[in-house]
C-alpha positions as CSV (number, residue, x, y, z in Angstrom):
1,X,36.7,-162.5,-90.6
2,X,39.6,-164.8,-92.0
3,X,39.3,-167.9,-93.5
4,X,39.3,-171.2,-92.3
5,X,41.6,-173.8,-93.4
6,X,39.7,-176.2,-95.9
7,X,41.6,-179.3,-94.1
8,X,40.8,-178.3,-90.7
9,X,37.4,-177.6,-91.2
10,X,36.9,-181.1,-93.1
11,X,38.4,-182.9,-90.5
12,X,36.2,-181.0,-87.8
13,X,33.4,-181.6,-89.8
14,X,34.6,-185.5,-89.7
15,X,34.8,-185.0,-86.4
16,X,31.5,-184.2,-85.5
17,X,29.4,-186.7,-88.0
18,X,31.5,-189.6,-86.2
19,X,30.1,-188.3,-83.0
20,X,26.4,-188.1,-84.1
21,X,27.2,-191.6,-85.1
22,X,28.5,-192.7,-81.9
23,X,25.3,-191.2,-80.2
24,X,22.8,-192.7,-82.6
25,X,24.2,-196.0,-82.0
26,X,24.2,-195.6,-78.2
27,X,20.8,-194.6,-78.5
28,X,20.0,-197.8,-80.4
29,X,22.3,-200.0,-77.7
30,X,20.6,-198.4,-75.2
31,X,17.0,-199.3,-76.7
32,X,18.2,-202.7,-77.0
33,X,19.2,-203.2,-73.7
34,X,15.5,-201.4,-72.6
35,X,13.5,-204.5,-74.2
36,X,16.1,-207.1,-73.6
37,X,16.3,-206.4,-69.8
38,X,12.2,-206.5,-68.7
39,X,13.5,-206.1,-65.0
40,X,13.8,-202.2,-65.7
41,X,14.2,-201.3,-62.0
42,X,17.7,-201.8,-61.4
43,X,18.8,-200.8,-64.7
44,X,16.6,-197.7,-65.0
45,X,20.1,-195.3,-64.1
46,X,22.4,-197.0,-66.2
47,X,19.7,-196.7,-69.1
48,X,18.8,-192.5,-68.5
49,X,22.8,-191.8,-68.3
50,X,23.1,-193.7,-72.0
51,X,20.3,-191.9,-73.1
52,X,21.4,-188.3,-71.8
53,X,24.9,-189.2,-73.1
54,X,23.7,-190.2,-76.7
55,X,21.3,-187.3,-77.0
56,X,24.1,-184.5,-76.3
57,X,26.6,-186.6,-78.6
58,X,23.6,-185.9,-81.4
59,X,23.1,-182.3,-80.2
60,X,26.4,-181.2,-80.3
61,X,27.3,-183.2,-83.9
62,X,24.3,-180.9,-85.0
63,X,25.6,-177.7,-83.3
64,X,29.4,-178.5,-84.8
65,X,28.5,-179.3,-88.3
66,X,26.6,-176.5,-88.9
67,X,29.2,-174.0,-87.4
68,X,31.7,-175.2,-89.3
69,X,29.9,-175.7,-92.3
70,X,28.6,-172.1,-92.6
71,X,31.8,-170.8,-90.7
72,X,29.8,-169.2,-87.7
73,X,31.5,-168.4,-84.7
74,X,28.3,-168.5,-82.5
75,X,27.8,-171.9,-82.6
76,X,31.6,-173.0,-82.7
77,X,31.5,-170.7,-79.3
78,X,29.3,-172.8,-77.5
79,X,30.3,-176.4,-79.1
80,X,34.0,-175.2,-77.8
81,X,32.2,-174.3,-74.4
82,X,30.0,-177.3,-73.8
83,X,33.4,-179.6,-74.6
84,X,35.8,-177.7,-72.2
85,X,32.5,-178.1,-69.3
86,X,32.3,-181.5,-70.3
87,X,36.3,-182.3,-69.9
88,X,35.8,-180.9,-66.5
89,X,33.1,-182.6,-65.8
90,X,34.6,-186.0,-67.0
91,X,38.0,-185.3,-65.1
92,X,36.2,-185.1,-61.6
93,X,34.5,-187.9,-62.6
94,X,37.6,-189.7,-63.3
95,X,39.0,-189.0,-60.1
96,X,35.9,-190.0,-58.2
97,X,35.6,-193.5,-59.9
98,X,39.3,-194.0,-59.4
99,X,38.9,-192.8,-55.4
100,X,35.4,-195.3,-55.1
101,X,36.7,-198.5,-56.5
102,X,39.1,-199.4,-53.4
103,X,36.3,-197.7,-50.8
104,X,33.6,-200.4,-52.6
105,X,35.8,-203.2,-52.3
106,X,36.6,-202.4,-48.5
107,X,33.1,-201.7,-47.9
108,X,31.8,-205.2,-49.9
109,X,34.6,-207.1,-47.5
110,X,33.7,-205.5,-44.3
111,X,29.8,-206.1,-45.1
112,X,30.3,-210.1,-46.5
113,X,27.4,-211.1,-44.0
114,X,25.0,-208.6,-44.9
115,X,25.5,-209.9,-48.9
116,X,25.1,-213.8,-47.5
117,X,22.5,-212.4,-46.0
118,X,20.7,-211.8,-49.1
119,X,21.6,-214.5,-51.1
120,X,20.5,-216.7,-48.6
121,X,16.4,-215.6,-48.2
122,X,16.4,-214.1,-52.1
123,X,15.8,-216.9,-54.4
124,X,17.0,-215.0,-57.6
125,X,20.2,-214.0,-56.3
126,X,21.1,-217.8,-55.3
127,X,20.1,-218.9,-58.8
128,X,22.8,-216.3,-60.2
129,X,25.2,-217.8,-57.4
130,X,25.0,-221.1,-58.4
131,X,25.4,-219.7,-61.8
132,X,28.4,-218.5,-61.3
133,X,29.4,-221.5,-59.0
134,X,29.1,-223.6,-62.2
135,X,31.0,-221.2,-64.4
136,X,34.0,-220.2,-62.0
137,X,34.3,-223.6,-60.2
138,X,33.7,-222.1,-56.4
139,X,31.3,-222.4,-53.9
140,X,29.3,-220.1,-51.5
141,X,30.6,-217.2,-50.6
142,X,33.0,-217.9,-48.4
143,X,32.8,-221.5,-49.0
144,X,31.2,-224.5,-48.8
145,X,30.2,-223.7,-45.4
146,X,28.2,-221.7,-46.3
147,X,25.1,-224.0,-47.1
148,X,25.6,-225.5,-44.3
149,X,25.8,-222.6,-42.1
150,X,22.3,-222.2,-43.8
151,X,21.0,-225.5,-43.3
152,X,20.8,-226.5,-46.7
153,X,22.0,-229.2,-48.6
154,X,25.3,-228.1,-51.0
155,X,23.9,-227.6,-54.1
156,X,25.2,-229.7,-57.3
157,X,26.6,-226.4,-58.7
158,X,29.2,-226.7,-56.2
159,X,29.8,-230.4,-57.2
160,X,33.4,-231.3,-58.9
161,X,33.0,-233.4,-62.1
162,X,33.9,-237.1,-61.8
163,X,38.1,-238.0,-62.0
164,X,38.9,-234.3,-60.7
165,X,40.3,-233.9,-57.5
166,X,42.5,-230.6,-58.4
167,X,40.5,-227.9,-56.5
168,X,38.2,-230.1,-54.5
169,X,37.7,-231.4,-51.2
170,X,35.7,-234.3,-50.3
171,X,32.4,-233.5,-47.5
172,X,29.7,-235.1,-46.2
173,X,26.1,-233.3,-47.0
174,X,23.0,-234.3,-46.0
175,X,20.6,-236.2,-48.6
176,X,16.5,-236.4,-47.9
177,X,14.1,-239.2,-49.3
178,X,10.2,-240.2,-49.0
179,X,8.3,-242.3,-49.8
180,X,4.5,-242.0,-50.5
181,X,3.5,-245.0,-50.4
182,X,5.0,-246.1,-47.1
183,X,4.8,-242.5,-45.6
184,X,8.4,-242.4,-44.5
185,X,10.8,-239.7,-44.7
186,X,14.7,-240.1,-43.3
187,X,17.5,-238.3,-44.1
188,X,21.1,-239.5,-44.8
189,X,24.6,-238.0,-45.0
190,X,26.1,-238.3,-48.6
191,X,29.7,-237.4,-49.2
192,X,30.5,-235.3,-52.5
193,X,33.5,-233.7,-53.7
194,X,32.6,-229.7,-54.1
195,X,35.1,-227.1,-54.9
196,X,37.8,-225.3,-52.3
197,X,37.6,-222.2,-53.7
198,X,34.5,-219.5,-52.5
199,X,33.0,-217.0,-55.0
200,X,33.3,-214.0,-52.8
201,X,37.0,-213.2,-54.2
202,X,35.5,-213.7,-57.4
203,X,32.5,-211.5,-57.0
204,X,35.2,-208.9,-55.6
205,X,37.2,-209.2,-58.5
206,X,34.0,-208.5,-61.0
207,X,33.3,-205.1,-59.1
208,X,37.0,-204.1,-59.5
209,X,36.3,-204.8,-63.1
210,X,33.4,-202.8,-63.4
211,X,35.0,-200.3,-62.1
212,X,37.9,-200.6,-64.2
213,X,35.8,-200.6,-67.4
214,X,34.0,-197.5,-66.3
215,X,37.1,-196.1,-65.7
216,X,38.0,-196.2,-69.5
217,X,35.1,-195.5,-70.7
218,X,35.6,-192.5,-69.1
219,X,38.8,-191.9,-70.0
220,X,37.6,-192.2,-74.0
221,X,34.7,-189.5,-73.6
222,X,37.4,-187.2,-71.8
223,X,39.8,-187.7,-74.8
224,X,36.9,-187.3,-77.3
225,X,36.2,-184.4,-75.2
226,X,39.3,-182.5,-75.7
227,X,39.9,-183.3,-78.9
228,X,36.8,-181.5,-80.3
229,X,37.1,-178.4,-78.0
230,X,40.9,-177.9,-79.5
231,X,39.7,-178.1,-83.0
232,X,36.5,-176.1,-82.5
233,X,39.3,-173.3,-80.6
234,X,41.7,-173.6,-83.5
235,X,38.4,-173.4,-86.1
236,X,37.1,-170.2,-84.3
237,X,40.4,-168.5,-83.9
238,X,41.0,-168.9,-87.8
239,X,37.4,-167.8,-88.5
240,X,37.5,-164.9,-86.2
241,X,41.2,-163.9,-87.5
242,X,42.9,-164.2,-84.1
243,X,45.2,-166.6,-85.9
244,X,47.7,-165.8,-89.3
245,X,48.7,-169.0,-90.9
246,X,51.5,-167.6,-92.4
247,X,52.3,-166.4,-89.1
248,X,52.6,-163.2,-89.8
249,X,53.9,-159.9,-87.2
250,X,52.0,-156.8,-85.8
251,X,52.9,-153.7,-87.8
252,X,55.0,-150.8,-86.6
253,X,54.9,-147.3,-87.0
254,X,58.2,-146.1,-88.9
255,X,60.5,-144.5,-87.1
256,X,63.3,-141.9,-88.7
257,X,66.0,-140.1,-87.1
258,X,66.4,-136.4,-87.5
259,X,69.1,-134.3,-86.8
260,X,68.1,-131.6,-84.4
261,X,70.7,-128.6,-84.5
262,X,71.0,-127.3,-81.0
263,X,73.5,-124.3,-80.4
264,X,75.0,-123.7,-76.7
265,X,77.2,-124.8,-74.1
266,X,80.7,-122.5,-74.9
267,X,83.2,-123.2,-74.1
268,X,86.1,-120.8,-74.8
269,X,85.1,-119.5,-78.7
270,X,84.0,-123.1,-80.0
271,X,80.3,-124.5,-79.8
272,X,79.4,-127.3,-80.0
273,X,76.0,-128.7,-82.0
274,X,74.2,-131.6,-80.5
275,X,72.2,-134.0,-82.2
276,X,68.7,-135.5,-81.0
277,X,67.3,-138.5,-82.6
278,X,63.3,-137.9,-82.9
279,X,60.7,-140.1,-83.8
280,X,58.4,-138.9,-86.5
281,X,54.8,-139.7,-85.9
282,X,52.4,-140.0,-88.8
């Protein structure tokens, strides 16, 4: 076996502590996120992925550490095989992410109904509408026509502050009042200034971000990804002697040239003696 280069292996050895790291502190973000979030439902995937993720990050930090440490090429085998399934692995899932964000958008367009839909019988998501109403200065989802198309009163989330007309337009929404004591209930139309804009190109916008951000995320894990299998290749091939770092040639057999004297071919009374080159074998 040759030897490995003290720098190399130092900086493999760097290499894979930073990447235990990175997995322990997933494992913590991921933790955090588990008893921060008590709706665990809808976030149960996201949370098993970050898990799996920061477990093989710990895993293989063990596996390369101790292979380089001790110089072993078993485990440097496998660490350099688990990364070169992984790159594949994160390449197709590149290409799928990057292939799924314009179908998504297409399919969230084509489907705005069903997604009113919702937000108009679930009682959650209209509280995270009008959230997001106040926060990004729209209105429904395709506008203020929304609540009416609902027959409900436009909420004050959708209301422009006072002295701001940039954005706005002025409509008329109905306003109930009663009365207890004389048992009376009328309704009256109101007329408020709410803003133009809908949140549906907004919410459209925050999927092709999510997207986005997954896409570089993945991106990073692929680039982490190749980077440890070509220093646990280069690592292996110097501790397995594949490699000369002097860069140094295959040896040759010698090879000598001797005179062979051959006597024919006459010609009148002169002969003639021929020569052979030979190679000497050892």
């Amino acid at each position: 076996m040759g030897k490995a280069n003290p720098c190399l292996k130092c900086f493999f050895i760097l290499y894979s502590v930073l990447l235990g790291i990175a997995g322990c502190v997933l494992m913590v973000l991921g933790v955090m996120a588990n008893n921060v979030n008590h709706k665990v439902g809808d976030a149960a995937a996201g949370l098993v992925w970050i898990y799996i993720v920061a477990v093989a990050s710990i895993l293989l930090s063990c596996l390369g550490t101790y292979g380089a440490y001790k110089e072993r090429p078993v485990p440097l085998r496998v660490f350099m095989s688990l990364m070169l399934t992984g790159s594949i692995v994160l390449v197709i899932g590149a290409v799928r992410v990057s292939a799924a964000a314009p179908q998504m958008r297409e399919l969230l367009q084509t489907h705005m109904d069903e997604v009113k839909r919702l937000l108009r019988t679930d009682s959650e998501l209209q509280a995270n509408l009008h959230a997001l109403e106040m926060q990004s200065q729209c209105c429904g989802v395709t506008g203020y026509t929304d609540y009416q198309e609902w027959g409900q009163q436009i909420p004050s989330s959708c209301e422009c502050p006072q002295h701001e007309s940039s954005g706005c337009v002025t409509v008329s929404s109905s306003s109930s009042s009663s009365s207890s004591f004389y048992h009376y209930h009328f309704q009256q139309d109101v007329m408020k200034q709410v803003y133009q804009q809908p949140c549906g190109p907004i919410l459209l916008g925050y999927v092709d971000e999510g997207f986005a951000i997954l896409l570089r995320l993945i991106v990073g894990f692929l680039i982490v990804a190749i980077l440890g299998f070509l220093l646990s290749m280069a690592l292996l091939c110097q501790i397995r002697g594949y490699c000369e770092a002097s860069g140094g040639s295959v040896a040759t057999a010698p090879v000598a040239t001797v005179p062979i004297p051959y006597m024919g071919l006459y010609k009148g009374n002169r002969s003639q003696e021929l020569s052979l080159t030979s190679t000497a074998w050892p």
